[in-house]
N, C-alpha and C positions, 0 to 999 in steps of 0.2 A: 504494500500500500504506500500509494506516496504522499511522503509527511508535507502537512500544511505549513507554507511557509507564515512565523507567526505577525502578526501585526497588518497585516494587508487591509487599506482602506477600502469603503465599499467603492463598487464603480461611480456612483453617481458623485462621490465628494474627488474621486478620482480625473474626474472627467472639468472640474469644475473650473476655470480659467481665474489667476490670482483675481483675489479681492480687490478690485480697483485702489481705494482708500489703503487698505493694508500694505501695498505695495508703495502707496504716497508717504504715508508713515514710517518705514525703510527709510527712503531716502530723507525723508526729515532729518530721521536719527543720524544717518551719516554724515549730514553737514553741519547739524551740530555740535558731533562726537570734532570734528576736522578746524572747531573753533568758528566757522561762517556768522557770522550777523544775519539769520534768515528772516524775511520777510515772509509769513506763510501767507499766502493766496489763492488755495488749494484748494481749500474744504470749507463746504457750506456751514459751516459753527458760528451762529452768531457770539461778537465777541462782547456785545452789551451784556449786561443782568437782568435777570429775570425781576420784569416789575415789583416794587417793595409791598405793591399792597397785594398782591400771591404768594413772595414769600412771605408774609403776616398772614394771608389765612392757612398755607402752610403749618405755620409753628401753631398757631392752635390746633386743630384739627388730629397734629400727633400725638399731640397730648391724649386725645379723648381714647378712654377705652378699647369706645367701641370700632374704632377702627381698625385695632389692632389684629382682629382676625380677618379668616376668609372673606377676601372681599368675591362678587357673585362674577361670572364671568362675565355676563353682559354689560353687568356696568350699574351705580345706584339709577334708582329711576329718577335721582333729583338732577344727576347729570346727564341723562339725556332728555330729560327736561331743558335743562340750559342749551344743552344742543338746538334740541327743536327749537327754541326761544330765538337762539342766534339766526339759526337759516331764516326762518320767519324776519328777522328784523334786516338782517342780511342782504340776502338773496330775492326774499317775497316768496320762498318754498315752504310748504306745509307739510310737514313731517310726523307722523304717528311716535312718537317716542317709545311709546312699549314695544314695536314689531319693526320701526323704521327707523331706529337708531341704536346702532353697539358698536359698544366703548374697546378700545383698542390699548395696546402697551405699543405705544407708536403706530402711526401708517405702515410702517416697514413691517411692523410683525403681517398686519391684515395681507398686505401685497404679497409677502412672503408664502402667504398658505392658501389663498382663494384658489388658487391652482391646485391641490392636493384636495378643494370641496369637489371639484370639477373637471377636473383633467383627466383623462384614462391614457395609460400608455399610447403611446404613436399622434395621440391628438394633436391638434395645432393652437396654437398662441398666437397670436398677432402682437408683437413687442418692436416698439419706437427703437431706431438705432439711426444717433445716438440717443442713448435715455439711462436713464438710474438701471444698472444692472442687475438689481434687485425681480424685475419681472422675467427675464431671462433665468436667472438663478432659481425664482420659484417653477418657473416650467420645468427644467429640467429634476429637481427632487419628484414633480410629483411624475415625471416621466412621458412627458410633452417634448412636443420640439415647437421652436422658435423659428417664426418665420419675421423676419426681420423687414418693417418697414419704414425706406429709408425717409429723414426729415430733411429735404434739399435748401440752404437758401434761395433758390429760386422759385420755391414751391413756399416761401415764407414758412420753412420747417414746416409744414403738416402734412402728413402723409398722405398721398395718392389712393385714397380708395379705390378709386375707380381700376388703378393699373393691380389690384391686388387677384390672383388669377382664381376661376370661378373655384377650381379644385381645392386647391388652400380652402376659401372661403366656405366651402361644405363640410369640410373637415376642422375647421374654426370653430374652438370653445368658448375662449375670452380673446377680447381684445383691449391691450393697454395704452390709455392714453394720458396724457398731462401736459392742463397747460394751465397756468402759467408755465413754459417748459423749462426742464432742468435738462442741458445746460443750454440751453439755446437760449434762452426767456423769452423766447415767442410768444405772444396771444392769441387763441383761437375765436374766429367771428363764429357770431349764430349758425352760419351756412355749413361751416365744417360741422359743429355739433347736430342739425338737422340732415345733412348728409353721410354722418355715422349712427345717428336712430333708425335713417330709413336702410342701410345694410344690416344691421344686427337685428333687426326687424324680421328681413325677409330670408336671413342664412341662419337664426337661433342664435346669435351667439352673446355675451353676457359683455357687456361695457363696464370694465373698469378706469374710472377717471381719478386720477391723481392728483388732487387740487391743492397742495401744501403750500403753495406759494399765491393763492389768490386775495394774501392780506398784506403782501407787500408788490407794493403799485405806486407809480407817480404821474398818474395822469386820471385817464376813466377807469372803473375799478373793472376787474377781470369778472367775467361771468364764473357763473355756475354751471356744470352739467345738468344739474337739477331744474334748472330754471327754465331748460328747451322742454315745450310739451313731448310726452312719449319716453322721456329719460328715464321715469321710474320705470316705466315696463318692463328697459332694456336691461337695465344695468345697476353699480351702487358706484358713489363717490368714495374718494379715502381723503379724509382732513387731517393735521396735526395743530396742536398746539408749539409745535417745536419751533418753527421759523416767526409766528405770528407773534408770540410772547417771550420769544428768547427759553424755550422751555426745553433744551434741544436732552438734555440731561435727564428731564424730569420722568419721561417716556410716556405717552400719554397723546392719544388720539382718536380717531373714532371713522367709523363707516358709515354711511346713511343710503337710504334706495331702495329698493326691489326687496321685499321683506323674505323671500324666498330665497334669495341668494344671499342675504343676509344670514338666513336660518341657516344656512350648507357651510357658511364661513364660523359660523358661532358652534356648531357641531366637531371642526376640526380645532377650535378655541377648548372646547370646555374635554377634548383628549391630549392636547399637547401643550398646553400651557396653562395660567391662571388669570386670574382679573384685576384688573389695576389697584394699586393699593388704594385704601380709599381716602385717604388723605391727600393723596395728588389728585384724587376727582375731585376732594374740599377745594383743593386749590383750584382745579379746572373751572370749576364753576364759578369763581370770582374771577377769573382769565376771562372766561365767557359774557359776565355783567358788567367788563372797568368800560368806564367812560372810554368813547373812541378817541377822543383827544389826546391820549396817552401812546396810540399806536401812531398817531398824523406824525408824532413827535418824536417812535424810532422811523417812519417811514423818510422822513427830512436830515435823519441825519446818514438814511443810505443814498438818499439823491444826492446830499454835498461828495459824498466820498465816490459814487456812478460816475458826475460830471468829473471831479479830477480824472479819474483813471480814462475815461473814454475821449473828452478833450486832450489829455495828455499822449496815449496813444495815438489816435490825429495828429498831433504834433508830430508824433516820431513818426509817421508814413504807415503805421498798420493798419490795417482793414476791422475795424472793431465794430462792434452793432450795439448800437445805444438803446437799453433796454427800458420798455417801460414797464417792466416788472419783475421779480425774483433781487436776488443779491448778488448776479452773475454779471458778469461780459464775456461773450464770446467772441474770439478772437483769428485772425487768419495769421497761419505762422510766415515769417517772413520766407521767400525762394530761398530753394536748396536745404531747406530743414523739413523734418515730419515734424508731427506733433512730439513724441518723447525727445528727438534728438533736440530739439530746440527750448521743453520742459528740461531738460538733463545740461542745457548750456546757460539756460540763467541763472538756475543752480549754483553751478559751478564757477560762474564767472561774475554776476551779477548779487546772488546770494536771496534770489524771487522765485519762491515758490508757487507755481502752477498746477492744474491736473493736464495732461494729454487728451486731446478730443479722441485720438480711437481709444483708450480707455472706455469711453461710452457705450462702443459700438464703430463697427468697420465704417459705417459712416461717415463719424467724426474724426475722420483721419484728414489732417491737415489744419485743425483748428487746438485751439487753448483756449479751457475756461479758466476765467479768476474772478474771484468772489472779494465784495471787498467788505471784508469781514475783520476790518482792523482800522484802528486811526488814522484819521485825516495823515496826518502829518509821515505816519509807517507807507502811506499807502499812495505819496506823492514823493517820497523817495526810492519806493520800487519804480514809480514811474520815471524818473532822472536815471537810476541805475539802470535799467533796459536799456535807456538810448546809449549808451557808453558801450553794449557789449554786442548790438547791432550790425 
């Protein structure tokens, strides 16, 4: 008999392409170990604090008792209460809170497993590339293949329905979308959203919309998927508290939509995980009721820190897309670099840390996102140091 060689990972973590971020992380540490003065610009982490009046209902809330146990998988009913409250004041969406709202340990975890409610081996996904590699990653655990649809600038990033072939689309479980987009910051009009209800309409397939970035905006505020008639039929949205209230830590988010795809996603919740502590729902819930005045005023100070970097690039000659929404700029790397070679040389020479556009997805080969997720002042001397290693 032949002996099992010991420790062999399963195929599918085998199979699994490095962690985007984990791999940004790497090299952090390397130029910091090397002494570099880094500028990180890499990763979406807001670097404000989390509002003082959430951490205040935070530090109450752990206090009490009764939080200290099981909290329910779906989530208290007072916080999806506030949920439904918000979309309602929001969006102008009406949402059932007992069947039409469950609470999340971040967006990531829901994106992560809606594919393991719904996927059966061989089936297909519809996954943005470039996009958050997290829908790619949950396809494949639940044993899905990814059919990758690309976001063109010239297609103002949104994917081509129409060119998606009818095979695929019969064979189409979910498909993922998000906009505000990550890393693009694209906005999606009503027409796209009404021309993705009437496909998932007529092929079955489940609409996942990624909207974690529809509360950072500097102009008209981004829609809702919710908001296009026929969207609950289709699909459910995925929110976080994390970009909105600097809560990126706290983990803490939620689903809303289609109470049946809802129920298939809370079915794989209530065998492989637990429910959010209930104190960070104490706290969600006052995230959910602060004066909006309080968001005008981090959204203002990501517009001062958008214009340096995107003016600034302008100046130096790069091709940058001035965004009206997310904490990104997407960027064209200058001729004769790819995306990593050119992330890997301002590193090195400059001491500006970026992610690689094909990191995203083979699409985003040729571009760099940077988030400007750091002070004025950090984030207008990356822009000086670029132009020097140009």
């Amino acid at each position: 008999m032949k002996k099992k060689t010991s420790l062999n990972l399963a195929s599918r973590v085998q199979y699994l392409p490095p962690y985007l971020f984990a791999s940004i992380d790497k090299m952090k540490q390397k130029a910091i170990e090397k002494g570099i003065d880094l500028i990180d610009l890499s990763i979406g982490d807001p670097d404000l604090p989390t509002p003082a009046l959430i951490v205040k209902a935070m530090k109450k809330a752990v206090e009490s008792p009764v939080n200290h146990r099981y909290p329910s998988y779906e989530g208290m009913l007072s916080f999806r209460k506030s949920v439904a409250l918000w979309y309602k004041k929001r969006f102008g969406v009406t949402l059932d809170p007992y069947v039409e709202v469950l609470s999340l340990i971040g967006s990531k975890e829901g994106i992560g497993h809606i594919p393991l409610a719904f996927v059966n081996p061989g089936d297909i996904v519809l996954v943005p590339s470039p996009g958050y590699p997290v829908y790619a990653t949950g396809t494949l655990f639940a044993g899905g293949q990814s059919h990758m649809m690309p976001l063109r600038e010239e297609n103002n990033f949104l994917p081509d329905l129409e060119s998606i072939p009818e095979r695929v689309l019969l064979k189409a479980k979910l498909i993922f979308v998000n906009y505000p987009n990550n890393p693009t910051s694209a906005i999606a009009p009503v027409k796209f959203f009404k021309d993705l209800i009437r496909i998932a309409s007529k092929y079955n397939i489940i609409v996942c919309h990624d909207a974690s970035y529809t509360e950072i905006y500097y102009g008209k505020k981004p829609l809702s998927f919710m908001q296009i008639p026929g969207a609950k039929r289709v699909g459910i949205e995925f929110h976080s508290l994390s970009k909105t209230y600097n809560m990126t830590g706290w983990r803490i988010g939620f689903a809303v939509g289609n109470r049946k795809v809802l129920e298939g996603l809370g079915k794989i919740k209530t065998n492989l995980d637990s429910g959010v502590f209930q104190a960070i729902q104490e706290a969600g819930i006052a995230a959910l009721h602060m004066d909006t005045r309080a968001l005008a005023g981090i959204r203002n100070t990501y517009k001062k820190r958008r214009d340096i970097l995107y003016k600034g690039f302008k100046r130096l000659g790069l091709h940058a897309l001035n965004p009206d929404a997310t904490f990104y700029i997407w960027v064209k790397v200058p001729p004769h670099y790819n995306s990593m070679k050119f992330v890997t040389h301002m590193v090195s020479k400059a001491g500006v840390l970026a992610t690689p556009g094909n990191g995203f997805g083979d699409a985003g080969e040729g571009y760099v996102r940077f988030a400007f997720t750091a002070p004025e002042n950090r984030i207008q001397e990356a822009v000086e140091r670029i132009g020097t290693v140009l």
